[in-house]
KOLPAVEX-859309 format. One record per atom (N, C-alpha, C): x, y, z. Coordinates in pm, whole numbers, plus 50000, padded with zeros to 5 digits. Layout:
! residues N
XYZ
...
***
This chain:
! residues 209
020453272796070
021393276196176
022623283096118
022973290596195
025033299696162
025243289296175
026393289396106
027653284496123
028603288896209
028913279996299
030173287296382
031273289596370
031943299096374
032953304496315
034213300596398
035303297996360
036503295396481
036743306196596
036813299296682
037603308996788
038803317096775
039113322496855
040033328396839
041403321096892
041383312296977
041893300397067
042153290296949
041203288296870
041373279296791
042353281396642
042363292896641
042653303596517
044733303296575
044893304396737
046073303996732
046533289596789
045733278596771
046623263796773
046923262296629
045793268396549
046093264496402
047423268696379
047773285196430
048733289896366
049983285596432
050003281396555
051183271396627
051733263696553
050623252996507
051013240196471
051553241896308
051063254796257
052143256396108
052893265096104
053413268196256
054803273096190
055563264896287
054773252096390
055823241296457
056093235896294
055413231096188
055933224496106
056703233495992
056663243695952
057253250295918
059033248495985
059053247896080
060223253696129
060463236996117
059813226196095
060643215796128
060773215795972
060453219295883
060953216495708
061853227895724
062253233195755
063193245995733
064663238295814
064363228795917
065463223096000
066013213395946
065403208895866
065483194495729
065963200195631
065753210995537
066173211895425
067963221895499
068143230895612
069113230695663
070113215395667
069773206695788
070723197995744
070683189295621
070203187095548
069853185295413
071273192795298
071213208695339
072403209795247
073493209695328
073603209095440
074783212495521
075243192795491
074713184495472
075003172195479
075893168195312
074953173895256
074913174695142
076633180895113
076893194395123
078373198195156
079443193595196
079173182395281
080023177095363
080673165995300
079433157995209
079603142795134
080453148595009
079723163294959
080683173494843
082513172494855
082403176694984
083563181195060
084543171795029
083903160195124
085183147895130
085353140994966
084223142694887
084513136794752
085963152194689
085563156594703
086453167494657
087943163994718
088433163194867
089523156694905
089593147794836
088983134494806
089653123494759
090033124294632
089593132394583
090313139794401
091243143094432
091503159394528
092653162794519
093563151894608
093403145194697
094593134294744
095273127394585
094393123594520
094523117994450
095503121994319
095333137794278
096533143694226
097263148294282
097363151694383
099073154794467
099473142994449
099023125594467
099643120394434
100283121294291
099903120594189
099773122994085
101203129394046
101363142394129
102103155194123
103133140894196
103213140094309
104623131794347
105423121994239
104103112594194
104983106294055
105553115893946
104853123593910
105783135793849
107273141193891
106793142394014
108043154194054
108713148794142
108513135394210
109163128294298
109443136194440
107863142194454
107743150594608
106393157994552
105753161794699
104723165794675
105193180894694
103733193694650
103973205494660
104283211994842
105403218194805
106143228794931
104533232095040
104793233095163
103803244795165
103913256295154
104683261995075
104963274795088
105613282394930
105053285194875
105823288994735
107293292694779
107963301694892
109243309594940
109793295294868
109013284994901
110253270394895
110673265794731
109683271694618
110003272394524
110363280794436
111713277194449
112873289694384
112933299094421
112563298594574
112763306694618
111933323094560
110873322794572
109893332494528
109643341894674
109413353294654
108923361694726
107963373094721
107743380794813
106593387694821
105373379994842
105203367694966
103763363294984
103873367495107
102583367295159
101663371495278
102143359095377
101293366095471
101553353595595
100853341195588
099733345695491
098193336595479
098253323395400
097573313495425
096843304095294
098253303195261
099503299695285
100613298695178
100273285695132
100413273395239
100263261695152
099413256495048
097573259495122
096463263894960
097493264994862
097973282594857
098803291594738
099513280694659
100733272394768
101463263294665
100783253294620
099803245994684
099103235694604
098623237494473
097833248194468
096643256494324
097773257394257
099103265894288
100263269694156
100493255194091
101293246794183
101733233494172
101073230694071
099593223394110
098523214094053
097973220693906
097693230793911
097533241993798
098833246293661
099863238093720
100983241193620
101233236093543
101693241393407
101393239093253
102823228793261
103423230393310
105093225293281
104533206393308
106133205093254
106393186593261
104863181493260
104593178993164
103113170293140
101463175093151
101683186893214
100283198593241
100243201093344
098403203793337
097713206793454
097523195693538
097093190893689
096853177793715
095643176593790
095223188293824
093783194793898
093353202693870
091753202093798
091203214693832
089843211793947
089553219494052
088403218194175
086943218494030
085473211694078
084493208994013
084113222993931
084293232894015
083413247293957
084693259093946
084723271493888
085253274193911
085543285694049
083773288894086
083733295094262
084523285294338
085393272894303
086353268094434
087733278194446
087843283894311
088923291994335
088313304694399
089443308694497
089483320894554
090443322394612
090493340794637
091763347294662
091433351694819
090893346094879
090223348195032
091323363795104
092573361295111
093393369695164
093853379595041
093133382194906
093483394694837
094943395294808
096423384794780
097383388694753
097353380794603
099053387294585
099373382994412
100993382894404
101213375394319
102603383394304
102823385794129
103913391494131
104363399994005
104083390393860
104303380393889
104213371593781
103593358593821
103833345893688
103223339993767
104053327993793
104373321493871
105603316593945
105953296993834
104683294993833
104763279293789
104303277293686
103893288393563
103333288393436
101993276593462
100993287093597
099773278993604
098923285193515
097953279593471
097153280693371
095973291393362
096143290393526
094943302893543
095593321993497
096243321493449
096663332993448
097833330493292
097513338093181
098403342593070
099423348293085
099553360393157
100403371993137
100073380693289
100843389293290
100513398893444
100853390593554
100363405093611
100223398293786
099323386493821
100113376693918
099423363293951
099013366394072
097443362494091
096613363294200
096773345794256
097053350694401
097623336094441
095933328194484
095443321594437
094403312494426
094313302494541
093493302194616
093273290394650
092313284094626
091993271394668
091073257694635
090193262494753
088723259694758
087553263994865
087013249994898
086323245095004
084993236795034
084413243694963
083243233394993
081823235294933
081443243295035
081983251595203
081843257495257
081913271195240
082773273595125
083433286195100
084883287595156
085163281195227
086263281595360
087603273395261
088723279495273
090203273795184
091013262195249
090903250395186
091553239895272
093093245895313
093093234795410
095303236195473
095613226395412
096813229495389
097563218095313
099243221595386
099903208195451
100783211395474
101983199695436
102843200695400
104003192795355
104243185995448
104683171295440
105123165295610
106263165595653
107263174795560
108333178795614
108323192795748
107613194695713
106923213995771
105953204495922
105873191995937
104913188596076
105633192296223
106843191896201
107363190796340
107373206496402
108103210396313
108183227596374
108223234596273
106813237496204
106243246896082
106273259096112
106953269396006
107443286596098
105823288296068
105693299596112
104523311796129
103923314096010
104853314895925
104433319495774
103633307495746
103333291695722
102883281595697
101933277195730
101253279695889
100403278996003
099373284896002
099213298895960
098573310495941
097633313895813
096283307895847
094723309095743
093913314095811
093383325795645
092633333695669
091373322895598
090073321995683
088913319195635
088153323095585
087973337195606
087483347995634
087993363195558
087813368695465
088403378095422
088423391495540
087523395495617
087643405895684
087923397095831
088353390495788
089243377595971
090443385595966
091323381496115
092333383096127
093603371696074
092573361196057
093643348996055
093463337996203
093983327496189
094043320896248
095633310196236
095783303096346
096943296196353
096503281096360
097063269496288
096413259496236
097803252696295
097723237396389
098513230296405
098533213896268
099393211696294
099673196596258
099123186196322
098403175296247
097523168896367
098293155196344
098533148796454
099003138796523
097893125596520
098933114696472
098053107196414
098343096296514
098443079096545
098133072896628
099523068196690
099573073596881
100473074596970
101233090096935
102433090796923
103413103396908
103573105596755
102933096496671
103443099696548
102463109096460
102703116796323
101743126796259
101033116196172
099373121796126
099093118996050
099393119995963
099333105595853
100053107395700
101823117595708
102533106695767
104013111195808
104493112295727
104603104895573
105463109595525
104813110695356
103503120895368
102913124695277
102913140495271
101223144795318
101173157595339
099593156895417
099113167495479
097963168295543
097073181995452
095453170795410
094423181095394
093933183095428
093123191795496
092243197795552
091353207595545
089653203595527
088663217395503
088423216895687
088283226895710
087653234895872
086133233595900
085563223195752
084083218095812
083343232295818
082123230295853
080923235995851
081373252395937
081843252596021
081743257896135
083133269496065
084073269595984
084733273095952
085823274796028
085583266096161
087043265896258
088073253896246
089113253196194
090493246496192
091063239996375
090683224596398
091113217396485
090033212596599
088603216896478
087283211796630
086683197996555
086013195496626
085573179096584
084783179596436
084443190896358
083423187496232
084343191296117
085773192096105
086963196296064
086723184895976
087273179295838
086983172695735
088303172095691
088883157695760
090133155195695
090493144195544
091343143295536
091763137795423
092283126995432
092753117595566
093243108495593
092383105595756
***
């Protein structure tokens, strides 16, 4: 006797049913690293919480958000200022060293492309020349906020204002309010990665407190 050969009916349940499972290993190893990033993420906050503290026993205050606030420096952008002052801060050779460096060095990035003339806090990432103002990344790619809790109540424009996104326009980032009328971590500072989604103030936002 032949052998009977598959149908053609039969030929497309086969091919249904492997790319229904296909698409369900492709939906697994998705949240798989996206989970994976996230557990990255918050271990990464609890380091850097952990040397800004660090930096306060040092300096008896944590970093500005804003370099303008140290010594009064100029020529920065509207963008990432607070990132900017954290990386200088934490990165600076002075009174006792460095006090952070992020796991790899792809956490640094210059997301918004500025610099200034020199380099403001004798941080380590830079010898000589022009200083490319650095910021700290998620495991998202995306540049945490960092804001001073002096700057919560009414933070100017310049402080508020992260770019995620190099070809973005920017975005405006509030102060988040912690339990009744009062801020979170009042009289520290606030971290913040923008989570998966790369948006600043929606529910998958990855705070620090």
């Amino acid at each position: 006797m032949k052998s009977k050969g598959f149908t053609l009916l039969e030929l497309l349940v086969v091919i249904v049913i492997i790319g229904v499972l296909t698409s369900l290993v492709v939906i697994g190893v998705v949240y798989a690293i996206r989970t994976s990033k996230i557990s990255n993420t918050e271990a990464m906050i609890g380091t850097m919480k952990g040397a800004l503290e660090n930096y306060h026993t040092r300096w008896r205050d944590y970093p500005p958000s804003s370099l303008s606030r140290y010594r009064g420096i100029k020529g920065l952008n509207e963008f990432n200022n607070g990132n900017e002052s954290m990386v200088a801060s934490l990165s600076s050779k002075r009174k006792g060293g460095i006090i952070y460096q992020p796991p790899a060095q792809d956490h640094y990035q210059n997301i918004d492309a500025d610099q200034l003339s020199k380099n403001p806090t004798k941080s380590f990432l830079v010898d000589k020349g022009p200083y490319p103002l650095m910021e700290y990344v998620d495991f998202f790619g995306y540049p945490f906020i960092y804001l001073h809790h002096n700057d919560y109540r009414n933070p100017a424009s310049s402080i508020t204002r992260y770019k995620f996104d190099p070809s973005g326009s920017g975005k405006t980032i509030k102060p988040v309010k912690g339990v009744g009328t009062s801020w979170a971590m009042p009289d520290k500072f606030q971290l913040i990665s923008p989570g998966p989604d790369g948006e600043p103030g929606t529910p998958d936002d990855i705070q620090g407190f």
